[in-house]
N, C-alpha and C positions, 0 to 999 in steps of 0.2 A: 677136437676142442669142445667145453662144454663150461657151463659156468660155473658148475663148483671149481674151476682151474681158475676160471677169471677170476673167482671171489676169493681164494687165494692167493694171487699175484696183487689181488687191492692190498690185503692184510698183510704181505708182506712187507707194500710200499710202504704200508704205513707205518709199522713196528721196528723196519728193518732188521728185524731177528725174527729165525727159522722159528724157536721155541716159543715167543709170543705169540709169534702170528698162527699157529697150529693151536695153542691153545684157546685163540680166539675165533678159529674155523671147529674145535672138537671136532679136534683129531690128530691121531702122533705128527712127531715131527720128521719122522723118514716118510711117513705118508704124503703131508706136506710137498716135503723138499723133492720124492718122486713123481708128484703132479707139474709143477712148477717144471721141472727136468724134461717132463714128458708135452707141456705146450711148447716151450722155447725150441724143442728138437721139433715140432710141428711145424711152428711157423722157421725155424732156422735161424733165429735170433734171438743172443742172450738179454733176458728184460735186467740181471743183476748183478755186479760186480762180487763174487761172493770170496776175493781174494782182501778184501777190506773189512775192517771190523768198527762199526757197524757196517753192514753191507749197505751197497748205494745202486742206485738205475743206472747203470750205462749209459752210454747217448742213447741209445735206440730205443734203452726202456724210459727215456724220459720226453721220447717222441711218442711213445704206444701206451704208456699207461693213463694218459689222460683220456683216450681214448678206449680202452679197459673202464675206466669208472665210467667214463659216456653208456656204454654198453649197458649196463650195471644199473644204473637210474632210468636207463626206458625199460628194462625188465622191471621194477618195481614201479614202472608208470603203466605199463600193462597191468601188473598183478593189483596197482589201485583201479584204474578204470572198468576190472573185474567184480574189486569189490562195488564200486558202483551202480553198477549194472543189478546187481542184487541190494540196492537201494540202503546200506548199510554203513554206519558212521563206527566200524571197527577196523583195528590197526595202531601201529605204532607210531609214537611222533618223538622223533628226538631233538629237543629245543634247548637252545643255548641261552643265556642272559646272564649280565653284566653286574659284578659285586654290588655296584650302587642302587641299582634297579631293585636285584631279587628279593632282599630282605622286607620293599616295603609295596611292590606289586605281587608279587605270587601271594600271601595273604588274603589279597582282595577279591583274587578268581578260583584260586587253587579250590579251594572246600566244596564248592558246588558244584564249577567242573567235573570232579571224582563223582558226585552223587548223579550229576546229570547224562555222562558218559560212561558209565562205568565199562563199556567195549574198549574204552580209546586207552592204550597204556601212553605214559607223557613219561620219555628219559630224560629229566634236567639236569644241563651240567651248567654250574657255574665260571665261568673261567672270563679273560680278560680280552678287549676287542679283538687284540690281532691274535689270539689263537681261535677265539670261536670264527674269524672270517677265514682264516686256514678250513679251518675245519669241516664249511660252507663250501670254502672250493675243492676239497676234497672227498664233498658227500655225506662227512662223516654225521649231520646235522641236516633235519630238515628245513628246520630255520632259526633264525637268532633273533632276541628281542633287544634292540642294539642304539644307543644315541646315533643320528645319520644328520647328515647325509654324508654316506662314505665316497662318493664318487668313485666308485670301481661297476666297470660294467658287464662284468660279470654277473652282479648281486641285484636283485630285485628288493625294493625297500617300500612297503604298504604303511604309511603315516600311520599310528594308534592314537598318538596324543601331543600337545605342547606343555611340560612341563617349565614351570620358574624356579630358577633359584633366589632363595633369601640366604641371609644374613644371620649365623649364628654367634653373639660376642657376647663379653663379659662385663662390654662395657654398654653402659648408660649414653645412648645418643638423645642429644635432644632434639633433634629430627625424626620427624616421623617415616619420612621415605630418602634412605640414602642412594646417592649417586656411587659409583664404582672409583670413585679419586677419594671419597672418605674411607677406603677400607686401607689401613696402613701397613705394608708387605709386610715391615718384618714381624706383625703379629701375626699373622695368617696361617694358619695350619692346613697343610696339603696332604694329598695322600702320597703315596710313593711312586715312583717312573712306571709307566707301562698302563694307569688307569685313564682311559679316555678324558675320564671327569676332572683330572687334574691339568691336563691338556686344555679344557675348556675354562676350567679357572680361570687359569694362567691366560687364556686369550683376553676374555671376558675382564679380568683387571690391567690388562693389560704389563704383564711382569713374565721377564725371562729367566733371571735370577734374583735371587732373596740375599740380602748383606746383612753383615751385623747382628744375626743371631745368638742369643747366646744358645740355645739349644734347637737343634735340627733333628727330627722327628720323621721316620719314613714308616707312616701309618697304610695298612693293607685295611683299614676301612675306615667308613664314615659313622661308625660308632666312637671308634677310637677318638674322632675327633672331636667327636663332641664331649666325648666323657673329659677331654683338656680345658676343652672350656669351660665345664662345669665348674672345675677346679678352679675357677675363676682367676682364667688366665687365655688370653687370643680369640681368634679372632678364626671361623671357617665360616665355607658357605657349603649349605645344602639343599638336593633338591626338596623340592615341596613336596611328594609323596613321605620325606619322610618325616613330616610333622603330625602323620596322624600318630606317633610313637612316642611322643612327646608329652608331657605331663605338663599341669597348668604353669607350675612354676619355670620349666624350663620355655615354655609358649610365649613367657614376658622375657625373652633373649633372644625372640626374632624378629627382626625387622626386615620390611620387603625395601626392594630397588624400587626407585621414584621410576614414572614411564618413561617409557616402551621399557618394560622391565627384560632386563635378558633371562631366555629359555632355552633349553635343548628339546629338539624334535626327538620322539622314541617311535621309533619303527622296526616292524615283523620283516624282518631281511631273510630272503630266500635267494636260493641258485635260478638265474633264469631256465637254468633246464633241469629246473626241481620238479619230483610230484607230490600227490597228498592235498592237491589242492583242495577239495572238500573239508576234509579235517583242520585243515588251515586258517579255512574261511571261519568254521566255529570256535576255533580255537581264537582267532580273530575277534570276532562278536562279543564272544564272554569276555573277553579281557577289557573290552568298549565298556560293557555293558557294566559293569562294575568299578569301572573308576569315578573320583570323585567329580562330581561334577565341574566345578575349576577346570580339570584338568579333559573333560570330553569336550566343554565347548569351547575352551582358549581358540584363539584364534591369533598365530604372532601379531605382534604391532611390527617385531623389527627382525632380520632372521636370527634363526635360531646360531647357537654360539657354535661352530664345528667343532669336532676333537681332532681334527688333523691340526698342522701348522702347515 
């Protein structure tokens, strides 16, 4: 047994196809599939159903492979504590963050970051909670920049900020600070199933379903929604980081929540038996260190809105 076998039995779990996962080890795919052949006849136990297409873990491989990735992450906890040791902020970091977030955070660190570490390479994938927290328990990520608190305790979750949401409409309130019972559903523009933030909407106005639409809209951003309102038409809410994208004219079409205004917590979510902790911690700092002020020294008044139900 050796690790190049285990880091092919990860990439197979994860692909479930011989031809992916060899292409993502470089290297053929009967080399592959005769490594893979050659641990399971080792240990005497098959990790793969390979009579199914896509192929699946067996029971046995769905007892052992977590245990494979365990393996897997303390080899890459030794190879950082190495790098350590040689006092050295080099290495890869593969960070996940949420549609809502990325377009109006990565802006505000990204640029100097690169200039400040240029050792540290940053793989960003953007993708939606429940795949980047998959992805967390599967190693594939060193950590997620995620609205929390996820309650899984598997996942470590370091606070960055209290973000607010306001109020983006078309219409004319004559209040200065509206409460959450003047936002009327069936104007409201959401995003489509599957984005945390519409989950929190929805808690936050408290609405499970929307009636009486004449047109139902299943927007994959918060551009899109705003560009409906522009159109001088409903009614959405967004966070406050992305009002620095905003132009004066559209700035007189927000209006904040009267107090305890509702917020979502944004937290650096890691494996608790993740590494890279160094890199993390900087990576951590700068993202502090550059946000707007609002948003470092908020402090909730009331908790933050979940995205679970």
């Amino acid at each position: 047994m050796n690790l190049q076998q285990l880091e092919y039995l990860a990439a197979l779990d994860l692909h479930r196809h011989f031809g992916k996962a060899a292409a993502e080890c470089f290297v053929t795919q009967p080399t592959l599939s005769a490594m893979v052949q050659k641990i399971e006849d080792e240990l005497g136990v098959k990790f793969f159903d390979r009579s199914r297409q896509p192929i699946v873990p067996t029971e046995a491989g769905e007892r052992l492979l977590p245990q494979v990735r365990a393996i897997l992450r303390e080899v890459e906890r030794l190879r950082e504590m190495a790098r350590e040791e040689e006092h050295s902020l080099t290495g890869e970091l593969r960070i996940g963050i949420i549609p809502t977030l990325s377009p109006y955070l990565l802006p505000l660190f990204l640029p100097d970051f690169i200039q400040k570490y240029p050792t540290i390479h940053l793989k960003i994938s953007e993708r939606l909670t429940d795949t980047l927290i998959d992805s967390l328990h599967k190693g594939l990520l060193d950590a997620a920049i995620l609205a929390t608190p996820l309650n899984d305790a598997m996942l470590q979750e370091s606070v960055l900020f209290y973000e607010a949401f306001v109020v983006y409409s078309s219409h004319d309130y004559p209040k200065e600070y509206l409460l959450t019972e003047d936002i009327e559903a069936g104007e409201l523009w959401l995003l489509e199933e599957g984005h945390c933030f519409r989950s929190q909407i929805l808690r936050l106005c408290e609405l499970r379903e929307r009636q009486h639409l004449s047109v139902e809209y299943q927007a994959g951003s918060l551009e899109t929604l705003k560009y409906l309102v522009d159109a001088q038409h409903g009614i959405t809410i967004l966070p406050e980081l992305a009002l620095s994208t905003l132009t004066p004219a559209q700035m007189a079409k927000v209006k904040r929540f009267a107090a305890p205004e509702p917020v979502r917590e944004v937290s650096l979510v890691t494996h608790r038996h993740g590494v890279k902790e160094r890199l993390l911690a900087v990576l951590q700092q700068e993202i502090i260190t550059y946000l707007p002020e609002t948003c470092r020294n908020r402090k909730p008044t009331q908790a933050p809105v979940e995205w679970r139900y």
